[in-house]
N, C-alpha and C positions, 0 to 999 in steps of 0.2 A: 668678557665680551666688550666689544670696542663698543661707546656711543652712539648711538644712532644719530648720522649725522644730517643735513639738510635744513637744520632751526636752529641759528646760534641761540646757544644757550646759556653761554659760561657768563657773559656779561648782562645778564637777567638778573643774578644773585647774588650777593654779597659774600661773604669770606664769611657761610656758615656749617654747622654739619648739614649735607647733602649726599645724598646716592644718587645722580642723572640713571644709574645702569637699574636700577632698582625699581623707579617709576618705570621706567619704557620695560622693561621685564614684563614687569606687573598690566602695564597698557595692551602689550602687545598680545600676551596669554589672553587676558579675555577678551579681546578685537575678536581673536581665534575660535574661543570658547566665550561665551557669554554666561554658561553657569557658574564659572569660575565668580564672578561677581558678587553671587547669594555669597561665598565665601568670605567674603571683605566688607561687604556696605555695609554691614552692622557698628565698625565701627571706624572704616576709613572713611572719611568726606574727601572734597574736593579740596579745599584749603587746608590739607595734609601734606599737598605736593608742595616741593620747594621750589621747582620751576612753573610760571605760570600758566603756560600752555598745556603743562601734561594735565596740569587741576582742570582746566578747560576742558580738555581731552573724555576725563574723569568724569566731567560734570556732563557733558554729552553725551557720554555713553550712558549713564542713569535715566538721565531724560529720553533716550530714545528706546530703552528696552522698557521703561514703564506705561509705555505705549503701546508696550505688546510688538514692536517692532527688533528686526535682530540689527545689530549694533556692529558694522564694520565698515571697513576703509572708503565704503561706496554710500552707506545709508548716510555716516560723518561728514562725507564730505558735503553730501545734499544739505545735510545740515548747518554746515559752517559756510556753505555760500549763502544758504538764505539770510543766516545771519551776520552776513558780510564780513566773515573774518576767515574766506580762505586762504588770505597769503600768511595768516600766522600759525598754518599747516603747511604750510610751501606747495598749495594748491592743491592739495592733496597728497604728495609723494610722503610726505614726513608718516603719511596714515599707512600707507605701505610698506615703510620701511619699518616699521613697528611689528607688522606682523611677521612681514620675510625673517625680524632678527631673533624670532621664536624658538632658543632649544626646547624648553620643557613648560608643560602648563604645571605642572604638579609643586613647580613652588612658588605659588602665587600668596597663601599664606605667609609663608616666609616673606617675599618682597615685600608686602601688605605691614608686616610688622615691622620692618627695617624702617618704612616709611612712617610709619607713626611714632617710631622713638627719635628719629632724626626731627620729627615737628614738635616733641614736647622740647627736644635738648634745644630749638630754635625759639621754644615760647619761653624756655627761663632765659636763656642769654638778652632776648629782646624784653622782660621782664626787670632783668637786672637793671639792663641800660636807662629802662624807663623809671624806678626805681631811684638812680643818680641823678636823674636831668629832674625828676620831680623834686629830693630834696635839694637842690642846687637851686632849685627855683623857691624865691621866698615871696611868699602870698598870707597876706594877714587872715584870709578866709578861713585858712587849711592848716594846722595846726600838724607838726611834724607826729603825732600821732597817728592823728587822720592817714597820715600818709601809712603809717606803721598797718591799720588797718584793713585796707586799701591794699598794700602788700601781701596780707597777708590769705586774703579775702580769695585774690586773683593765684595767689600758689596753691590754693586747697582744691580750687578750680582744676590746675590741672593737676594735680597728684590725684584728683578723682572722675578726670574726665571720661577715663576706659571703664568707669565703675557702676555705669550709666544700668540702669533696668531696661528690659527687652519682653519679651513673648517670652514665654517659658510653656511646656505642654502639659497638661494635666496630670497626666504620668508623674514627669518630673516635678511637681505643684505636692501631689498626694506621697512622693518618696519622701520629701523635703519634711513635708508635717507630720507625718510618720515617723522620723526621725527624732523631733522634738515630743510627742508622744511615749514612744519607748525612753528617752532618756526620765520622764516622768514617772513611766511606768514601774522603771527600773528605781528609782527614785526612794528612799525611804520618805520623802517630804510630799507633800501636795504642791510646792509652788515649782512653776514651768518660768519664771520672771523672776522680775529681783525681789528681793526680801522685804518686806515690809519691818521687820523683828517682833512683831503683833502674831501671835499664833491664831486667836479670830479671822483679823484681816489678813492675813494668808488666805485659810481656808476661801472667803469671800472671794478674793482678787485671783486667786494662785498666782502669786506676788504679779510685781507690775509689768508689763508687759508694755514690749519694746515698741518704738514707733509710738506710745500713745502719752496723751498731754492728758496731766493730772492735775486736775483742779482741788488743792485745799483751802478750804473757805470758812470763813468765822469772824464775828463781831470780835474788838479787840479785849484781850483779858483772858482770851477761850484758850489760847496755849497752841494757836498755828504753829509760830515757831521751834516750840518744843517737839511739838509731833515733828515736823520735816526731821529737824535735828536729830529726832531718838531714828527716825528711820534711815537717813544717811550716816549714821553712825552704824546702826545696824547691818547693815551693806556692804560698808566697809570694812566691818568686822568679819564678819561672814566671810568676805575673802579672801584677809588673812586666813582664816582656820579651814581656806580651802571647802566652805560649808557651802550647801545649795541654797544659790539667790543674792551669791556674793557679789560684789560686784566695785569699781572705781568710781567715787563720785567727784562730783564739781559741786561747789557752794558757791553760789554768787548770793551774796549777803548785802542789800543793800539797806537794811534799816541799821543793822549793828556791826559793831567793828569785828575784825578775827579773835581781839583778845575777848571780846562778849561771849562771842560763841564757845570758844574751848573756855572758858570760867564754865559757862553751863555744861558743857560736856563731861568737864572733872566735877564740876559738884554731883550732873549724876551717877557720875562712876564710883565717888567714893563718897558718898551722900552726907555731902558737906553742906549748909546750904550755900547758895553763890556768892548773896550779898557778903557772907562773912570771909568767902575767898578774896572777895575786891576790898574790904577796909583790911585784910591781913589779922582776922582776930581768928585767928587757928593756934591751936596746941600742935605741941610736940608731934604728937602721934598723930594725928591729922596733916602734918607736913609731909610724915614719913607716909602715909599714906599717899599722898599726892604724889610723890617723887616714884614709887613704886606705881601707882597708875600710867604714871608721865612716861615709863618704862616699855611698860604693856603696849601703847596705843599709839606711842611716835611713830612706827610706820607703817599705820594704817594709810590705806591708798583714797585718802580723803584730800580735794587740793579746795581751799579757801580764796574767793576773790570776795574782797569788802570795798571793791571801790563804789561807791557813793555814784546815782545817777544817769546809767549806764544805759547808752541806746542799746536796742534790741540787735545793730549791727555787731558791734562791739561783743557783747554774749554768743553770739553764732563764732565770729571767728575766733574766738577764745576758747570755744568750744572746740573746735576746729582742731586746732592747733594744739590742745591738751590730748584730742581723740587718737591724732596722728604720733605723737611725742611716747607719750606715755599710755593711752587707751583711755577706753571711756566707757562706763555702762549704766550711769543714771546722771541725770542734772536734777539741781535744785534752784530754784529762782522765791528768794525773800524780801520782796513780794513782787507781783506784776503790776501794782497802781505808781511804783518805785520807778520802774524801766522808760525809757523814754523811746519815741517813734523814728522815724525819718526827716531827717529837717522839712520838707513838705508837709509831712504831717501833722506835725507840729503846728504850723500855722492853720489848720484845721480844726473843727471840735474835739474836745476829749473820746467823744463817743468814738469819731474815727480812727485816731491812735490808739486808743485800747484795742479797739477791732483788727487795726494792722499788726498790735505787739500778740495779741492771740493767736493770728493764722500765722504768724513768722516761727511761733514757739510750737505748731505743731507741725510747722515746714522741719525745723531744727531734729524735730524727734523724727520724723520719716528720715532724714538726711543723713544722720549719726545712727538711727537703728539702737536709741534709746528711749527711756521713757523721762518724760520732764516734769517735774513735781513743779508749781507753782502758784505759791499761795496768793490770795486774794483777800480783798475787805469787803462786807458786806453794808450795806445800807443803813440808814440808822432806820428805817420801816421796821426792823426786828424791836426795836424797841417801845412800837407804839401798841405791839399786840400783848394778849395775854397769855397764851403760848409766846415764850422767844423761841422755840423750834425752828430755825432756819431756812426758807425754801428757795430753789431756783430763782424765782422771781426777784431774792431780796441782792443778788449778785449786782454789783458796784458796776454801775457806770457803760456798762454794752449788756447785748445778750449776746452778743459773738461769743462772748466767755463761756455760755452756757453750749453754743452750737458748734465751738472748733472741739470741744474737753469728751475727750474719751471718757473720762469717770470723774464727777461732783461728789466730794465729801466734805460733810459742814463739820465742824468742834463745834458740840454744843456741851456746856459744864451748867446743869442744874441748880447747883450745889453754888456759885457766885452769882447766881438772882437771887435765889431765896436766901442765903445770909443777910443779902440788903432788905431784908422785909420783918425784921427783927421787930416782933412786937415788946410791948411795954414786960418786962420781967416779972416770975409771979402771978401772971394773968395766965387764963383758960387758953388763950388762944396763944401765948407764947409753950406754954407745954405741946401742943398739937404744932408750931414750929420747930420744936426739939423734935419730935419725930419725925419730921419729912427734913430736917435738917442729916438726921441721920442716915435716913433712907438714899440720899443724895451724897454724902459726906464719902468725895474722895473718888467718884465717879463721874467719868466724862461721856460722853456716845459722839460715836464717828458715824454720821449720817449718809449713806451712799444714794444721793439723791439720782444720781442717773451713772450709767452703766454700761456703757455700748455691748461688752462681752459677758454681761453677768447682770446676776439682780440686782435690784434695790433693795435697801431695808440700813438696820441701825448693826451696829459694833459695839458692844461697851465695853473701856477700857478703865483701868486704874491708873487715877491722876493723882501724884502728892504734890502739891503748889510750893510743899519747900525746897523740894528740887527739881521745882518745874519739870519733871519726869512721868513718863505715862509709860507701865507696862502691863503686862495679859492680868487678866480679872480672874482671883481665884475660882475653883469649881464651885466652894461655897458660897462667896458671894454671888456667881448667874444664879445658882439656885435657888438665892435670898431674891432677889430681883424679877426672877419667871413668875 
């Protein structure tokens, strides 16, 4: 089909990918038909088109049927006189040529789509460009990273711009979760989420569950770290061995380096303690062990970021771009009081930026359709009571933490209070500390303070501090414990 001609158009556009036959196709079909429309607006806009009149075109036709009004060559034109631009319809004839050049409505999808890949392939080229002319420009502000970010920020944008949520009908809502249901059902496991590797907190969470922001909380000493670690380790094992609740993680480590983290990981694996992996005072057969660990677990689908400092932008597009590269099915952030806000924010109270790095980290879990693990420090308030038990309230620094967080779990360890209460040796009351020392000795509880999908209540797991490791609590000891 020749161009519909009457509106020069060729010198409107630059030297980019364009279909001219493909908009007016598409114009003229629903001028014709106007249910054609329901078809397309979901997710063609008007600034789709590569020529500017047809966007126009586009954009009037939307406005005038959302008014319950029908939308062609005569309703348009009333339209585009009022608002003084009918010579850039050629007074209306351009609105009738549009429709006289109508073979077929039926492929208005098709044109719809043609036009929407010819505007992503115009937003990386004018990405690229922009891209050049930014790093060419040198500005002390902006730091050629920044730019890196920035980049990378505006490409995830459109690689997921068609990926946008909509209406969806009940029907199709109740097959969708039904679906996830039977896979459980089928399931020899209880978890529908990622693994926790805690067979307790499975049952509890039926592992973690996507979209939602996990708050782990504890005064320091409690073994935050540990617990994330054994759980992203756990995860990622899991799906090597193709297990339910497997899943690819991200570590963003901001209090300790990558070599910290894997020294804890193989000490727990081959229960070495750590400190003696770091001074190198291992035997023989403790090497050969590490070397056969190092084997096992090199390609687990665990990726490590230890940079130091790290705005909350920076971890979205990082996340971003690990999601897209290689997949993604849990984040872990060590810790949140670590992360930093938006340069505005910044110059705001702390309470502010904590509040902004909170709802950005459960923006990030809706966005990626993960769940974000990210620990937190608690208040020294824990330390003036005589219960240290944990509560909501004792959460650092916002209550945002407390009201964006799908699930609050405090580390509390018994067992390093009461060591520090060590009475005189020999005395009545140091025997009555050997027993609650032992009662406590080597037990930690995972406190589920709030629960959006599930209850509340405690977890007890087994903590050994020489390998900073925490796993499932024999049957005999809940029994010792109930």
């Amino acid at each position: 089909m020749e161009p519909v001609k009457g509106v020069h158009i060729e010198n409107q556009m630059r030297i980019l990918p364009h279909n001219t036959e493909a908009e007016q196709s598409l114009l003229g079909a629903i001028l014709l038909n106007n249910e054609c429309l329901e078809n397309v607006s979901e997710f063609l806009q008007p600034a789709h088109f590569a020529t500017p009149i047809n966007g126009k075109i586009y954009d009037a036709i939307m406005k005038v049927t959302s008014q319950g009004l029908v939308a062609d060559p005569v309703t348009l034109r009333a339209y585009f006189e009022k608002n003084d631009e009918l010579k850039s319809v050629d007074g209306g004839n351009y609105l009738i040529q549009l429709v006289n050049s109508v073979i077929s409505i039926s492929g208005v999808q098709d044109y719809a789509k043609i036009i929407y890949d010819l505007y992503l392939r115009r937003q990386l080229i004018m990405l690229g460009e922009d891209i050049s002319q930014r790093a060419t420009t040198f500005a002390l502000e902006e730091k050629a990273m920044d730019q890196v970010e920035i980049a990378e920020a505006r490409l995830y944008e459109i690689a997921t711009a068609d990926k946008q949520g909509g209406f969806i009908s009940f029907a199709g809502a109740l097959s969708s979760t039904m679906d996830v249901l039977e896979v459980a059902y089928k399931s020899d496991s209880s978890i529908t989420g990622i693994t926790t590797g805690f067979i307790d907190m499975d049952k509890w969470t039926g592992g973690l569950s996507r979209s939602d922001l996990v708050i782990i909380a504890g005064r320091p000493s409690m073994g935050k770290t540990a617990l994330a670690t054994n759980i992203a380790f756990s995860a990622a094992t899991a799906y090597s061995k193709r297990s339910d609740g497997g899943g690819k993680v991200a570590f963003f480590s901001l209090e300790m380096s990558k070599e910290q983290l894997v020294t804890r990981i193989l000490a727990q694996e081959c229960n070495i303690p750590s400190e003696r992996i770091r001074r190198g005072e291992i035997k023989e057969e403790d090497y050969a062990k590490l070397v056969e660990v190092k084997k096992q677990i090199a390609d687990l689908p665990l990726f490590i970021d230890d940079t130091p400092a790290l705005t909350i932008s920076t971890v979205r597009s990082r996340s971003r771009k690990l999601k897209r590269q290689f997949g993604l099915d849990l984040i872990v952030i060590d810790y949140l009081q670590l992360l930093q806000g938006s340069a505005d924010k910044r110059n705001e109270s702390r309470v502010q930026e904590i509040s902004e790095i909170t709802r950005s980290l459960k923006t990030i879990a809706k966005e990626l359709d993960v769940p974000v693990i990210a620990l937190s420090q608690l208040s020294r308030a824990v330390e003036a009571r005589d219960d240290k038990r944990p509560q909501l309230a004792d959460l650092r620094e916002s209550g945002s933490i407390e009201q964006d967080a799908d699930v609050v779990m405090f580390v509390f360890r018994e067992e390093y209070y009461e060591s520090r209460r060590e009475p005189t040796p020999g005395t009545d009351e140091h025997a009555k500390w050997m027993d609650r020392m032992a009662k406590v000795h080597n037990l930690a509880e995972v406190i589920f303070a709030k629960q959006r999908h599930g209850p509340v209540g405690t977890v007890r797991l087994f903590f050994d501090g020489k390998y900073t490791k925490f796993d499932n609590l024999s049957d005999s000891r809940k029994s010792e414990e109930s």
